[in-house]
N, C-alpha and C positions, 0 to 999 in steps of 0.2 A: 352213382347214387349219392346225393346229400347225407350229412350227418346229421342225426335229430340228436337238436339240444335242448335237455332240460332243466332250465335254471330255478330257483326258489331265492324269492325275495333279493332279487337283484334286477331293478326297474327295468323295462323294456323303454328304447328310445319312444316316446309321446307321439312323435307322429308315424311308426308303423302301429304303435297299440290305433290311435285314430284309424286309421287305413284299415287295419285288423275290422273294426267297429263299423265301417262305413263297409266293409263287405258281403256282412249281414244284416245291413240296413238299419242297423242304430247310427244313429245320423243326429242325438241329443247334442251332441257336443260342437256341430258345427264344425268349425276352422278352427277353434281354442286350442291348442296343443297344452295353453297355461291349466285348462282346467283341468285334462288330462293329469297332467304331471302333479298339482294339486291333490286330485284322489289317490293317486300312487303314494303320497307322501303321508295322507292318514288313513292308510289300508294296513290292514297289519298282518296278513298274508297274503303273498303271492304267488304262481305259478308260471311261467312261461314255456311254451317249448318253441322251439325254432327248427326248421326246416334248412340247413345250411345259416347265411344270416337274417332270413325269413321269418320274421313272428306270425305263427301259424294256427297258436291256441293260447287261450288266456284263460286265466282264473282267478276269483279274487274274495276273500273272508275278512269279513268285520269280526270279532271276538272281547269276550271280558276275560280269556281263558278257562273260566271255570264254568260258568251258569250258560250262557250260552252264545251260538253264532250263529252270523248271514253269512251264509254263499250267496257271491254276487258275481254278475257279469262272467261266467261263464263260456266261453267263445272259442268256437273252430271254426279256422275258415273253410268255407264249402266245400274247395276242392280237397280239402284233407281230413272231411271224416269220414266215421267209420274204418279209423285208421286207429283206434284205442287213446288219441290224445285228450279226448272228455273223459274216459274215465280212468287216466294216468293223473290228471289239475285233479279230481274230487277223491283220490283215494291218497293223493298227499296231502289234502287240505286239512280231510278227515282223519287223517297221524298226526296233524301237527295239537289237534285239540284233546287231547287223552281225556280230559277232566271233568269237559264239554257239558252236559248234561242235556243238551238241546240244539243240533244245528235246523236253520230255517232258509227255505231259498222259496222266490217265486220264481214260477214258470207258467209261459201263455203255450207253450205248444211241445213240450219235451219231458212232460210229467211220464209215461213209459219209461224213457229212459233213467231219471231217477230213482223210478220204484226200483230198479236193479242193486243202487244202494242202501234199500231197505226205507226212504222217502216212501210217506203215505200225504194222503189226504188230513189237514190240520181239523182237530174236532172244535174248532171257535173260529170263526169270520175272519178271513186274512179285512184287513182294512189299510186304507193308505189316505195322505194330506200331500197334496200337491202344492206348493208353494208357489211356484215358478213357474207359470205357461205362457211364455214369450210366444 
């Protein structure tokens, strides 16, 4: 049996996170490994777990520390959920904020699963600005 490892905020190599990303079909990123590595540099939390030396779950929080955060990107790879590593990334992310006053995530298909951590429905219109549709 492998050893699951759980690192915090010590970057995962860019092209397994890619590979990670490309296995649940987020595919934004192309072949960039640069951009990859980019968001990891102005995230200001992370989570990783590994599977032996397999990154197998990701997770990722924008924060001001006090007033509020994004959970973002999110990510188990298929063959290893429902194995607890989704809500191993959101129950460190959510310690690391004590002061928080508000954390925010969107979800197209796993709103269930957050409501376990106490996520509802937002009472104001989530809204987005695309910039970029290459």
């Amino acid at each position: 049996m492998k050893i699951v490892k759980i690192l915090e905020n010590i970057p995962p190599d860019s092209s397994q996170l890619l590979e990670l990303y490309r296995t649940v079909g987020w595919l934004t990123f192309e072949d960039d490994t640069s951009i990859v590595e980019e968001i990891l540099e102005n995230t200001d939390e992370f989570v990783c777990i590994y599977m032996g030396d397999t990154l197998v779950a990701f997770g990722r929080m924008l924060t001001d520390y006090r007033m509020s955060a994004f959970l973002d990107d999110i990510v188990v790879h298929p063959g290893f959920r429902h194995m607890g590593f989704g809500s191993i990334i959101i129950n460190i992310l959510i310690e690391k904020v004590p002061k928080v006053k508000k954390i925010k995530l969107t979800t197209f298909n796993a709103a269930e699963f957050y409501k376990k951590f106490g996520f509802s429905n937002p009472s104001c219109t989530p809204m987005e600005l695309i910039l970029d549709q290459k």
